[in-house]
C-alpha positions as CSV (number, residue, x, y, z in Angstrom):
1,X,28.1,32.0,-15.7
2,X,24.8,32.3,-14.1
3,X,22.4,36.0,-14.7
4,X,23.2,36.2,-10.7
5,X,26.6,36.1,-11.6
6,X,27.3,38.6,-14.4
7,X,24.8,41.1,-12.2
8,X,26.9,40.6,-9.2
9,X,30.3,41.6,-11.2
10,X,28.9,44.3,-13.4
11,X,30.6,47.2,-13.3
12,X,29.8,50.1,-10.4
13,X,26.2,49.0,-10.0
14,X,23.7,51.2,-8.2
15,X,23.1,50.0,-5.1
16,X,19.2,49.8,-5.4
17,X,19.2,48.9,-8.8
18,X,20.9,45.3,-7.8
19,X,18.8,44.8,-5.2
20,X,15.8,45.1,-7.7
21,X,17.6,43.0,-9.9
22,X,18.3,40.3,-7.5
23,X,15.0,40.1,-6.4
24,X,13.6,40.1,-9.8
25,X,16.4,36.8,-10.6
26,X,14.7,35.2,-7.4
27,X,11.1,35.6,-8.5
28,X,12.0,34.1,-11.9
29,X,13.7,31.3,-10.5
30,X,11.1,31.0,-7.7
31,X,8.4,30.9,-10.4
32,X,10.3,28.4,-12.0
33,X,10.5,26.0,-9.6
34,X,6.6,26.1,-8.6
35,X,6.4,25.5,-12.4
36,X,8.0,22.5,-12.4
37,X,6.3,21.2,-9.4
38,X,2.8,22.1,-11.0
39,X,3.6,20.1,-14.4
40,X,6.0,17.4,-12.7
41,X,4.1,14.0,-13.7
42,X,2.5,12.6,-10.7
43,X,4.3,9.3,-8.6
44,X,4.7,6.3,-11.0
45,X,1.8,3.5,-10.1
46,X,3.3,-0.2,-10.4
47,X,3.6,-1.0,-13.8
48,X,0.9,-3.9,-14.7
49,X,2.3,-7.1,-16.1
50,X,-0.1,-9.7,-15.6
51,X,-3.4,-8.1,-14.3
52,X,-5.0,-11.3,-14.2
53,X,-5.7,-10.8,-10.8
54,X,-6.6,-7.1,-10.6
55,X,-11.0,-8.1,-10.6
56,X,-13.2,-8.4,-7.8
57,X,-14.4,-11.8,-6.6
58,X,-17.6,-13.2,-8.2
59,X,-20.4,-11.2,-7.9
60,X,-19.2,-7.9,-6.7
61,X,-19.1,-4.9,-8.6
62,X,-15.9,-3.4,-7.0
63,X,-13.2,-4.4,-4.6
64,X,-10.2,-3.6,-3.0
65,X,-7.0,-5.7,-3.8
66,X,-3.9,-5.4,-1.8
67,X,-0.7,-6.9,-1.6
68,X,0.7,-6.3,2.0
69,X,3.8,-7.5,4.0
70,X,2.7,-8.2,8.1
71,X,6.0,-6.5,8.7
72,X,6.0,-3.4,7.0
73,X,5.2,-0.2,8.9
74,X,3.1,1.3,5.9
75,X,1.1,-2.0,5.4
76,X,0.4,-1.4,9.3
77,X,-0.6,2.5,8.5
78,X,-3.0,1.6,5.9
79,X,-4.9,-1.4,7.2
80,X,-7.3,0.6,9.6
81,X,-7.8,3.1,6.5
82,X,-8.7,-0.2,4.6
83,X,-11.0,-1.7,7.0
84,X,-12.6,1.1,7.4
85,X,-13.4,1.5,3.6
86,X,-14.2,-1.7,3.4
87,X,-16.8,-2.1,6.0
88,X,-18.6,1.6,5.3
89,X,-18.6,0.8,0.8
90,X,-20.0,-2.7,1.8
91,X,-17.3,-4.1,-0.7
92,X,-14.8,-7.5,-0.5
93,X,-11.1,-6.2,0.4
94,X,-8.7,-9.2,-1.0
95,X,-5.5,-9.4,0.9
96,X,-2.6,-11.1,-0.6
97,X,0.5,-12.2,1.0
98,X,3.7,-10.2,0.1
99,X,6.3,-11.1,2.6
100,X,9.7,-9.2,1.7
101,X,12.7,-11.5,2.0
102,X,14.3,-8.9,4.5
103,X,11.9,-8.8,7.0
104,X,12.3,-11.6,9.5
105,X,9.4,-12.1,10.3
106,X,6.7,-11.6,8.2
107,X,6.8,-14.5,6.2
108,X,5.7,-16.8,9.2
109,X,3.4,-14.2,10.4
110,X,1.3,-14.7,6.7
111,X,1.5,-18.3,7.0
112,X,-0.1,-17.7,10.9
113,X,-2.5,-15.8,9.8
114,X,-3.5,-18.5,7.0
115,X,-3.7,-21.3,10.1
116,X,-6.4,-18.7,11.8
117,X,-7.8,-18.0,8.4
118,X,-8.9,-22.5,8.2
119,X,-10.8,-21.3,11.6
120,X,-12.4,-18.4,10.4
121,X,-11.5,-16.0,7.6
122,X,-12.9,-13.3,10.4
123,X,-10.6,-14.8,12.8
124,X,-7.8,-15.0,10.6
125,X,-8.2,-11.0,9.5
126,X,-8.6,-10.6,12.9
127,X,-4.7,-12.4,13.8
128,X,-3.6,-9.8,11.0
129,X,-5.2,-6.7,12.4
130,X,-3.6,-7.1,15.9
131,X,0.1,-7.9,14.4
132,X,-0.5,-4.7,12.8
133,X,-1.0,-3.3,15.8
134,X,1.3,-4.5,17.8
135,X,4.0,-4.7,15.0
136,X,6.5,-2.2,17.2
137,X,6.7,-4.9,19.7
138,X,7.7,-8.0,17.6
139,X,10.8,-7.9,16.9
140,X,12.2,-11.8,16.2
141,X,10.4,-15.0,14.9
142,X,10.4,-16.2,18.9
143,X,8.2,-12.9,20.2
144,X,6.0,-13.6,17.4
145,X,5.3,-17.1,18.5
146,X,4.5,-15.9,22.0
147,X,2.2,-13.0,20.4
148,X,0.7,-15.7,18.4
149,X,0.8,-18.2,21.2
150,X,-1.5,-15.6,23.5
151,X,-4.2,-14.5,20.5
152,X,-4.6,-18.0,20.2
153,X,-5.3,-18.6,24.0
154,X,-7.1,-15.4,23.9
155,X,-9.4,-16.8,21.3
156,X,-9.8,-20.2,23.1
157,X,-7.9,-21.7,21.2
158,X,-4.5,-24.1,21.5
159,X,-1.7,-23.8,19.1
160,X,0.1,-26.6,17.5
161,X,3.7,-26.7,18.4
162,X,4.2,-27.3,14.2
163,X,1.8,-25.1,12.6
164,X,2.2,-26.1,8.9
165,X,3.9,-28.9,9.5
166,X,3.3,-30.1,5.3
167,X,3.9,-26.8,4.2
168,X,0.8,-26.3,2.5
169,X,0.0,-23.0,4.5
170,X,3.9,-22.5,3.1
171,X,3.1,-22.7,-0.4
172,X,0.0,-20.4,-0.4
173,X,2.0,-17.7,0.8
174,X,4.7,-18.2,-1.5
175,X,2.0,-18.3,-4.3
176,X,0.3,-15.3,-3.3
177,X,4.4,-13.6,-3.9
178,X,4.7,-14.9,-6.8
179,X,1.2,-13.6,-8.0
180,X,2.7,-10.5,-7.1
181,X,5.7,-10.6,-9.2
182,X,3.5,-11.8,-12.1
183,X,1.5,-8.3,-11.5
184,X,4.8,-6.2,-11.3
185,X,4.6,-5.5,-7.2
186,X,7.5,-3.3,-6.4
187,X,7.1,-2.3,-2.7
188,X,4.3,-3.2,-0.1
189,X,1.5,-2.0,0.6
190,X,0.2,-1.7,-3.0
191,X,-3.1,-1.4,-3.5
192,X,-6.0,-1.0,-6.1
193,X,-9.5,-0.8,-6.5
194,X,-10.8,-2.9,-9.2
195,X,-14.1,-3.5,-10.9
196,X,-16.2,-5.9,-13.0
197,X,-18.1,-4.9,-16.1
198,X,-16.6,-1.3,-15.6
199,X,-17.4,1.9,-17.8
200,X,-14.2,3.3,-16.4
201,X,-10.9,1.7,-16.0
202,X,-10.9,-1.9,-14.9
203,X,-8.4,-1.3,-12.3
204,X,-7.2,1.6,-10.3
205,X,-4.0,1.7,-8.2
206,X,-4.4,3.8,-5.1
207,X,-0.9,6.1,-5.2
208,X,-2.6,8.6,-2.7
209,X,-4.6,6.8,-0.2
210,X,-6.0,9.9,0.9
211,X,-8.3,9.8,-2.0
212,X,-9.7,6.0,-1.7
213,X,-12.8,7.4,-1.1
214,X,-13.0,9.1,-4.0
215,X,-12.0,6.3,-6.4
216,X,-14.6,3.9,-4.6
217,X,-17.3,6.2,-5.4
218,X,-16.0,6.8,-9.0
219,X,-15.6,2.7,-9.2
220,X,-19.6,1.8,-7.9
221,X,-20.8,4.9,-10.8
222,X,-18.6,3.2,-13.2
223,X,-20.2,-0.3,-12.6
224,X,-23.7,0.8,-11.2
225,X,-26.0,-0.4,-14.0
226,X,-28.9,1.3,-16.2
């Protein structure tokens, strides 16, 4: 039986003296809880297999690596966030393909975005930006091919009828998922900062994107030399 409990059924208690002793039973139990939240441990981060990967390309100090899925609503949420980091630190942002076998669409989407990317890597960040933003409207593989069919036109530029028609564009994406697996990716977007010849950590996974900022500027005074 609960302390609530044996106060409620005690015998003949005074009427202000319960009361008190209620509210004292809330503010414990009230006090409890914010206890718990304060020492809860924070969200688990992806648990690193094979960090391999996890370091900036050669001759940068820092970077941001991401693992993104062109269909997932919180890939979409973060990449203006990540663009905007990007540009403003002056730093490489590595995107990797992470299609997730439910979506329907996202898979071919990566594998577009590779066939703008042999144009221009700027062209091809630039396919991935608008399906981001205009991921609310795609809704099957054949409204994606007309989305992709007018950013193409829009860019002067025809579109095959096959776009990977040997499968190489294919079997990059499908490497790039199993890269992921390798690392230990459990849900898209997942996303670190990562650094070369570091005095901190290596490698940072960005839980709370609200403090990217902050774990940029702690990643360039970890690698900024003597």
């Amino acid at each position: 039986m609960s302390l609530v409990s044996r106060l409620t059924v005690s015998a003949r208690p005074h009427p202000a003296g319960l009361v008190l002793a209620l509210a004292s039973v809330a503010l414990l139990a009230s006090a409890a809880g914010c206890a718990n939240a304060q020492f809860a441990p924070p969200p688990r981060g992806t648990l690193v297999h094979d960090p391999a990967a996890l370091r900036p390309p050669a001759g940068a100090r820092v970077a941001i690596v991401e693992f993104e899925d062109m269909e997932c609503p919180d890939c979409a949420n973060a990449n203006p966030l990540l663009k905007e980091m990007a540009a403003t630190y002056k730093i490489p942002r590595v995107r990797h393909d992470f299609p997730l076998p439910f979506h329907a669409w996202s898979f071919n989407a990566a594998v577009n975005a590779r066939w703008f990317d042999l144009k221009s890597k700027a062209l091809g960040d630039e396919y991935r930006d608008a399906v981001f933003s205009n991921q609310p409207s795609i809704t099957s593989l054949d409204i994606l091919r007309d989305f992709t069919d007018k950013f193409a036109k829009s860019k002067g530029i025809a579109l095959p009828f096959a776009i990977d028609p040997q499968g190489k564009l294919a079997a990059e994406v499908k490497a790039d998922y199993a890269l992921g697996q390798r690392i230990g990716i459990e849900h898209t977007p997942t996303i670190w900062v990562v650094t070369a010849n570091s005095k901190g950590a290596p490698f940072v996974e960005v839980v709370d994107r609200s403090k990217l900022s902050q774990l940029i500027d702690q990643a360039l005074a970890d690698t900024r030399s003597r």
